[in-house]
C-alpha positions in Angstrom: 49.1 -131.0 144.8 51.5 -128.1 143.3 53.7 -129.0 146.2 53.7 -132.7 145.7 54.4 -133.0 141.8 57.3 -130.7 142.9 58.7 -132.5 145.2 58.1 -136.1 143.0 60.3 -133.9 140.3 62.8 -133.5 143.0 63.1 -136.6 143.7 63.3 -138.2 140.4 66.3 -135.5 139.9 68.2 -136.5 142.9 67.6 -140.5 142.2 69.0 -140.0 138.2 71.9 -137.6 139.5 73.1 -140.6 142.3 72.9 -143.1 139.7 75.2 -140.9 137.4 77.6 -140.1 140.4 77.7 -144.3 141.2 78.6 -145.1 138.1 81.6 -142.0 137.5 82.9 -143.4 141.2 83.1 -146.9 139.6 85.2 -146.1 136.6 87.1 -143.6 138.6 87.9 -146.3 141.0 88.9 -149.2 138.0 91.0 -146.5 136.9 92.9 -145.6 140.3 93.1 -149.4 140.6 94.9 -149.7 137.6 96.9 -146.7 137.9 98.3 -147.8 141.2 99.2 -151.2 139.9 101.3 -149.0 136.4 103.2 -147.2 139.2 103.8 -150.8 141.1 105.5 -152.0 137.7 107.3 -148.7 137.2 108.3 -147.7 141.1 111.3 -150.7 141.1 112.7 -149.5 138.1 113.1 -145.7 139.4 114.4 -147.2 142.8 116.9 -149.7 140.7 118.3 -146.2 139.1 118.6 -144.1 142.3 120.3 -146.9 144.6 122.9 -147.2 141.6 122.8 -143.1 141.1 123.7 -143.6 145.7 126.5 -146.5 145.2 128.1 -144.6 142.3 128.2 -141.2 144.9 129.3 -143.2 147.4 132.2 -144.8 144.9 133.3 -141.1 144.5 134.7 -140.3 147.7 137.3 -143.7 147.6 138.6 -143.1 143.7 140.6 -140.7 142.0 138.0 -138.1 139.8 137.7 -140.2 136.1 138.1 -137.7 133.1 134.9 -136.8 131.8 133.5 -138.7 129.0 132.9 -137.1 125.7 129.4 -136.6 124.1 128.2 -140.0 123.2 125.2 -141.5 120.9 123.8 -144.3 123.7 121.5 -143.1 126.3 122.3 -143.0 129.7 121.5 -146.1 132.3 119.9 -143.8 134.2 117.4 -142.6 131.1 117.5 -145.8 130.2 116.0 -147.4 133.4 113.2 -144.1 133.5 112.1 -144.6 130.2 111.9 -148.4 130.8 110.3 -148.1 133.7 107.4 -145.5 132.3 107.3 -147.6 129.1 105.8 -151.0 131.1 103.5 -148.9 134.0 102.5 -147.0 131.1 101.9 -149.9 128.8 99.8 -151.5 131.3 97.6 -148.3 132.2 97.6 -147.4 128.7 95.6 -151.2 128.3 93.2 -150.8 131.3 92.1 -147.6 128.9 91.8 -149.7 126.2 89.3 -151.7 128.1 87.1 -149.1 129.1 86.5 -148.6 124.6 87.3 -152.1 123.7 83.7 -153.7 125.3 82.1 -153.9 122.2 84.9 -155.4 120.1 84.0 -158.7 120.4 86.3 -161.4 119.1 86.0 -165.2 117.9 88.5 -167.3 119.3 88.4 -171.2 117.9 89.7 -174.1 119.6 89.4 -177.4 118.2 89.7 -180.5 120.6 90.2 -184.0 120.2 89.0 -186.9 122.4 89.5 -190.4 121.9 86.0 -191.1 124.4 84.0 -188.5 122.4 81.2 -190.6 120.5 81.2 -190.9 116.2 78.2 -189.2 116.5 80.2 -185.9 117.9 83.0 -185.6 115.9 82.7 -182.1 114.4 80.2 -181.1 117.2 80.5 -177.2 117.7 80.3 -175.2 120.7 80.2 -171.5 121.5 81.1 -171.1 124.9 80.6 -167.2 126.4 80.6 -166.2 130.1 80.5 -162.8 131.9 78.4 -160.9 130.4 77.8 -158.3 133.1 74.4 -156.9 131.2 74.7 -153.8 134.0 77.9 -152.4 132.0 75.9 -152.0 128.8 74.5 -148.8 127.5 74.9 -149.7 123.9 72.4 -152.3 123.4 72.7 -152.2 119.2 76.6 -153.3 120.0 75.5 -156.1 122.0 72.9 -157.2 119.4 75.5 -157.3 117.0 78.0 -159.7 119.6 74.6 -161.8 119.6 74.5 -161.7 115.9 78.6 -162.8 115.5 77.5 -165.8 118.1 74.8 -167.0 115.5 76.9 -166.8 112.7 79.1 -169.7 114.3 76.3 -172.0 113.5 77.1 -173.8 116.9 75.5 -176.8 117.8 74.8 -175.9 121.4 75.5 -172.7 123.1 77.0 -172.9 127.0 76.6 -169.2 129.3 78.9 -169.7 132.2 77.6 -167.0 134.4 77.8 -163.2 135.7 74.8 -162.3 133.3 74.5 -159.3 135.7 76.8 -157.2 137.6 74.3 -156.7 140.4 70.8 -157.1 140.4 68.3 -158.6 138.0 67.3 -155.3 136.4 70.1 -155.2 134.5 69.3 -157.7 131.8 65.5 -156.1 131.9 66.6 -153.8 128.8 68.7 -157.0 127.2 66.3 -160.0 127.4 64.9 -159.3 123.5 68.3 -159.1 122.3 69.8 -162.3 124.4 66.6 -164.2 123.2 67.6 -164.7 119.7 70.7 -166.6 120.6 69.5 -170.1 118.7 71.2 -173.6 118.6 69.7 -176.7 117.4 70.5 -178.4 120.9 69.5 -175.3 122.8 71.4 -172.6 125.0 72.7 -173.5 128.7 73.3 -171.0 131.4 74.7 -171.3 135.0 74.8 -169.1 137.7 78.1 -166.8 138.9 79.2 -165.1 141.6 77.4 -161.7 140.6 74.2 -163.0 140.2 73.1 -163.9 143.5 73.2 -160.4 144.3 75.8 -160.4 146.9 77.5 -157.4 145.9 74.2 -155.0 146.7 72.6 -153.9 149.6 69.1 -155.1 150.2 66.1 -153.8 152.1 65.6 -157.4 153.5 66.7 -160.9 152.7 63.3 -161.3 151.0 64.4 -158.4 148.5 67.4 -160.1 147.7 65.8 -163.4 147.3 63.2 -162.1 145.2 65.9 -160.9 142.8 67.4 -164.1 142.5 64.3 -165.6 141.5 63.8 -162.7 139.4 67.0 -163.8 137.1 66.4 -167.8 137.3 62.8 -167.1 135.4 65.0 -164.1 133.3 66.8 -167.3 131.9 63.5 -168.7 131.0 62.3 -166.2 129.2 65.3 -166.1 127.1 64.6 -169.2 126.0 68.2 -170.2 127.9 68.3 -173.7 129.9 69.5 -172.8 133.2 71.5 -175.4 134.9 71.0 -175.8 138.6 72.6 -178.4 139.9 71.7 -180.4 137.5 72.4 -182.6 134.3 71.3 -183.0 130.7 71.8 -185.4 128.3 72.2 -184.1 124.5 71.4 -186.7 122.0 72.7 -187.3 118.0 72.2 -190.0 115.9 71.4 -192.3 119.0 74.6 -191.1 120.9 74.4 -189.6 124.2 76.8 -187.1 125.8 76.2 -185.6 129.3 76.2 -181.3 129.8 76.4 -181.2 134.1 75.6 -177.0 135.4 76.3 -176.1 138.6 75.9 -173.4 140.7 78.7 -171.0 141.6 81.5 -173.1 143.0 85.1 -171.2 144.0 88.7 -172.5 145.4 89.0 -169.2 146.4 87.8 -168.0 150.0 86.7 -164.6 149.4 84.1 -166.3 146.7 80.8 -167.6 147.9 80.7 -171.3 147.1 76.7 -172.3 146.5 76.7 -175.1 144.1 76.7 -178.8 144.8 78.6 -181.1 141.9 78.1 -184.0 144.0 74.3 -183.2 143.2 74.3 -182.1 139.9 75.4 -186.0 138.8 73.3 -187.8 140.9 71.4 -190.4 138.6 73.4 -189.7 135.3 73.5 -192.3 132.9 76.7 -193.9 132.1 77.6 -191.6 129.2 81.3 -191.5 127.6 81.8 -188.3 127.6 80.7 -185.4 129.9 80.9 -181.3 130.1 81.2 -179.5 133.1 79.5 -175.9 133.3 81.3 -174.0 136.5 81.7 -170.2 136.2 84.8 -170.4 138.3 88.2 -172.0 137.1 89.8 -172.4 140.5 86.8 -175.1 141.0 88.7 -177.6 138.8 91.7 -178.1 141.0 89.5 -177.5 144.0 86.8 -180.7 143.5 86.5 -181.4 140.0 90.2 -182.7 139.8 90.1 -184.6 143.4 86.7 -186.3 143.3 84.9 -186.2 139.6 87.8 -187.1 137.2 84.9 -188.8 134.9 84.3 -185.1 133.8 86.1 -184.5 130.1 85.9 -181.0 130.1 85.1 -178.1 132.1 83.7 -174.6 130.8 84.5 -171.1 133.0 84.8 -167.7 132.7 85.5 -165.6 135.8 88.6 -164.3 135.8 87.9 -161.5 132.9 91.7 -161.4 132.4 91.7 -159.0 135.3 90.6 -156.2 132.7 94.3 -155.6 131.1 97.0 -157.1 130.4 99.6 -157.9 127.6 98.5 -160.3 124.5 101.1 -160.5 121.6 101.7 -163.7 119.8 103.5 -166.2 121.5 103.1 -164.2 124.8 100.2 -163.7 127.3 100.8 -161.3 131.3 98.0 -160.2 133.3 98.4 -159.8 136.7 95.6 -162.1 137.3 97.8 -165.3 137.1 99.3 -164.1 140.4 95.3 -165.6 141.5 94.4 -167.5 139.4 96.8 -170.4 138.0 94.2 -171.4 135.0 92.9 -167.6 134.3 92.1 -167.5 130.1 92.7 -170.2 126.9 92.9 -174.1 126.8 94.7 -176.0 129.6 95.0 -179.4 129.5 95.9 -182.5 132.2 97.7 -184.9 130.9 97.4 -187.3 134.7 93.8 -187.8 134.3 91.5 -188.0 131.9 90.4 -184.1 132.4 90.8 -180.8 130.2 89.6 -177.9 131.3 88.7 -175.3 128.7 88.1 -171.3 130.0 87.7 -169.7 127.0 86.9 -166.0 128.6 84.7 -164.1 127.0 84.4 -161.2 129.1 81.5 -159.1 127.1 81.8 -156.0 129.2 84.5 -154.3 131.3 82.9 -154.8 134.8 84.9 -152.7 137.3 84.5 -154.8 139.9 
């Protein structure tokens, strides 16, 4: 018996010790990742200095030597080129950092819109739109209760989740579903599905594990009180007006995404309502279907992109190397050829270095 308690302790040890590890390798590997993207941004600038440091060496041997300049008060090109080029790799691993502390620092960012087809009964309607919450990349659950809180306090209307409640599996929101249950709205809280939650990122005993964990989050949902959105439409109702909310599953334009949802579906039998929102975690989905085939839709809802973790943000200016992917990656953008907007207003609650 001795023997066996010992070797249960052992165990327990070893399990709590990989878990540790696994999670050191994934921050150490965000941070390689964004290191060897700083020295991408600074490499060109050192090379730029040496090939003119070459042509001026070069020069040398065809001209007459040059008297040598006095001391001066500029900087050199040369220092000038180094310190530019350490300044913006740098500056852009110095913001991946940032990242890692800034998960908690949750920020309300307002957009008013304006549609000609929105019913009287909607003008002022409010609603808070998160996405990515990536439970998994919590261990401060009092920080998250008080982004919960700061959602509240925006006395929204309705309340739309656009996906990636979990980084992996479904026991991730286990220690989170008290504190995601108080989000309220008088016309409920509506979830979809993203491309982390079907577990695809995980290995699984069997396909019957992994199946079981998906069910495992859809009831999570539930029990949260949250309306998850399947393929499916609702209709929400005020002072006799109807608007249409439409959730589908994960949908991607980009082939390295699993595409599971079905749009087509999710409208079947809709009433002829004037104005309808689109939940669909990922943006690339507008220009992909929405755009093409369901230009009835008003507005679409996503998250996704997370800003690639870092980037630059000043006022009148917005980089992150996620555009290169994504051509609608954070903020309002607007089509003026159809009778379309598409709204990603990215939350991104947790850094998930994935």
């Amino acid at each position: 018996m001795r023997s066996l308690s010992g070797s249960i302790i052992f165990l327990l040890v070893m399990l709590a010790l990989n878990l540790y590890v696994f999670q050191a390798l994934k921050t150490l590997f965000a941070s390689t990742v964004g290191f060897l993207l700083a020295q991408m941004i600074a490499v060109p600038f050192f090379l730029i200095d040496d090939i003119r440091r070459l042509i001026m060496w070069v020069a040398s041997f065809f001209r007459q030597a040059a008297p040598a300049a006095g001391p001066g008060t500029g900087i050199s090109r040369s220092v000038f080129l180094s310190w530019l080029g350490l300044g913006l790799g740098g500056g852009l691993f110095g913001s991946l950092l940032y990242g890692f502390r800034n998960k908690y620092n949750y920020q309300v960012r307002k957009v008013q819109l304006a549609y000609p087809q929105l019913p009287e009964a909607f003008k002022g309607f409010k609603m808070v739109h998160i996405s990515d919450i990536h439970s998994g990349s919590f261990n401060d659950k009092a920080a998250v209760l008080r982004g919960v809180e700061l959602i509240n306090e925006q006395q929204a209307d309705v309340i739309f989740f656009t996906g990636d409640i979990v980084n992996d599996k479904a026991s991730e929101l286990e220690p989170f579903l008290d504190v995601f249950s108080q989000l309220k709205a008088p016309m409920g809280v509506y979830s979809t599905f993203g491309n982390h939650d079907y577990g695809d990122y995980a290995r699984w005993a069997s396909d019957a594990d992994k199946e079981a964990n998906l069910n495992s989050l859809r009831q999570m949902h539930g029990h949260m009180g949250w309306r998850l959105l399947w393929d499916e439409h609702v209709l929400l109702e005020r002072k006799g007006q109807q608007i249409g909310v439409v959730g589908v599953q994960n949908i991607s334009g980009k082939g390295r995404f699993h595409s599971y949802g079905n749009l087509q579906k999710a409208v079947e039998g809709m009433p002829a309502v004037p104005f309808k929102v689109l939940l669909s975690h990922d943006p690339s989905h507008w220009e992909a279907e929405v755009l093409k085939h369901h230009s009835t839709i008003d507005l679409m809802l996503s998250g996704h992109t997370h800003g690639m973790q870092f980037g630059v943000e000043i006022p009148g200016f917005r980089w992150s190397p996620v555009q290169w992917m994504y051509k609608q990656w954070a903020g309002l953008y607007e089509q003026s050829t159809a009778v379309l907007d598409l709204l990603v207003i990215l939350a991104g609650w947790a850094f998930c270095p994935k």
